[in-house]
C-alpha positions, 0 to 999 in steps of 0.5 A: 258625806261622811255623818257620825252616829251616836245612839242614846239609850236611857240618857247615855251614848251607847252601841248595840251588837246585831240591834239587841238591846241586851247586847248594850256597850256604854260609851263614857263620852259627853254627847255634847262634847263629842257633836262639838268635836266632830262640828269642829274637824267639818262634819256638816251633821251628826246622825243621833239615834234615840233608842228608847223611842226606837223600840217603844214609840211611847217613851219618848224622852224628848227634852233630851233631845230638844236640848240637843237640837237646840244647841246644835241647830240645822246640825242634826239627822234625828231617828228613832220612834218618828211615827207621825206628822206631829213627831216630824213637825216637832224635830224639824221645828226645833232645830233637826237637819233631817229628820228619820221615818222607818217603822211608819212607812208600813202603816203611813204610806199613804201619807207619806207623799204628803209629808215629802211634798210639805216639808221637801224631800231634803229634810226626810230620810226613809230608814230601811233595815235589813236582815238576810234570811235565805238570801232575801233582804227582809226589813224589819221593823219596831226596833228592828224587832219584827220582821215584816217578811217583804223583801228590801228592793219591794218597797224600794220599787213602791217608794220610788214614785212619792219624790223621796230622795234618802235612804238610809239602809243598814244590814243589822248582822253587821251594825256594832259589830265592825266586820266590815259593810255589806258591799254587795248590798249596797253596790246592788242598790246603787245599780238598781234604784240610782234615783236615790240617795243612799246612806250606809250603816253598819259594820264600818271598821277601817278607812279602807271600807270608807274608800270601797263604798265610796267607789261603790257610790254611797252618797253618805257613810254614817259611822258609829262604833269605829268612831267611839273605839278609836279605829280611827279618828275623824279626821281620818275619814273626813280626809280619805272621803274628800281623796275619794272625791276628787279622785272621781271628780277627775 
């Protein structure tokens, strides 16, 4: 399923280069007009990122996001600063399709069983970022500010036993930055950990690498830069991703 993206920081649409919040691009779009755009042409959901709560769970701006939501019901994957029960309970209450879990995995993990097992594995996506230090995949955290030195395919390997089913992995060197997915990354993940289903982020810049992580077997692409530059429009992804389906259907 192709899902776009769209970050919010400080009430505006944004992209940030490599996840540096000092390397911020505004988008002039209403966010309202753009979710309506992508519904329109058959998007099933739009992927919405509130950067404030992402890098400091305490500045939450949740009437923004409420209004969003309930506007756009059972539209919406929602992440950013979703740390607790309570945060997950409110998005999925008030309209979220699924809602996104990264940073609280580390310090939650026990309860992150019960959260699957309570609201169902279709409504909660486990976001997992990565940067390549010496040829290790190291997640980090909080904004993806903090390394947490434990390689990817670990936590991969602890998570596989509590029922989950999402993944949302993104390379941070290639998210903003439209050089291309990492496709080595992710056609190991899909060899080693086939159980889950994975969504890629980062990095996408023609419909061409739609074609190759589909082949791959992404079982999601999330794009946001190429979208709001015009590389391409939505329809052209839509079209090359339902080519790419039928073809591995036959």
């Amino acid at each position: 399923m192709i899902i776009p993206a769209i970050d919010i920081l400080n009430n505006k649409i944004v992209r940030l280069y490599q996840g540096n919040y000092d390397l911020v691009q505004y988008y002039n779009y209403n966010v309202y007009d753009l979710i309506e755009k992508y519904l329109f042409y058959g998007i099933n959901m739009v992927h919405i990122v509130d950067l404030n709560s992402a890098r400091n769970p305490f500045e939450k701006k949740n009437q923004v996001f409420y209004n969003i939501l309930s506007y756009f019901k059972n539209k919406i994957q929602i992440a950013g600063g979703i740390r607790s029960e309570k945060d997950i309970e409110y998005f999925l209450l008030n309209g979220a399709k699924r809602v996104v879990i990264g940073s609280a995995i580390f310090n939650k993990k026990n309860k992150i069983k019960n959260w699957i097992k309570y609201y169902g594995s279709e409504y909660i996506v486990i976001a997992l970022d990565i940067n390549i230090i010496n040829n290790v995949n190291n997640v980090f955290i909080n904004g993806w500010k903090e390394n947490t030195n434990i390689c990817l395919e670990d936590i991969l390997k602890k998570l596989s036993y509590l029922g989950i089913k999402y993944i949302l992995c993104t390379d941070i060197s290639r998210d903003g930055t439209l050089l291309g997915p990492n496709f080595k990354l992710y056609r190991n993940l899909i060899n080693s950990f086939p159980n889950f289903y994975f969504q890629s982020s980062g990095g996408i810049s023609s419909v061409n690498d739609i074609i190759q992580l589909k082949k791959i077997g992404i079982h999601d692409i999330i794009i946001g830069k190429s979208l709001l530059e015009k590389k391409f429009n939505i329809m052209e992804a839509i079209k090359c991703w339902q080519k790419e389906s039928s073809l591995a259907s036959m």
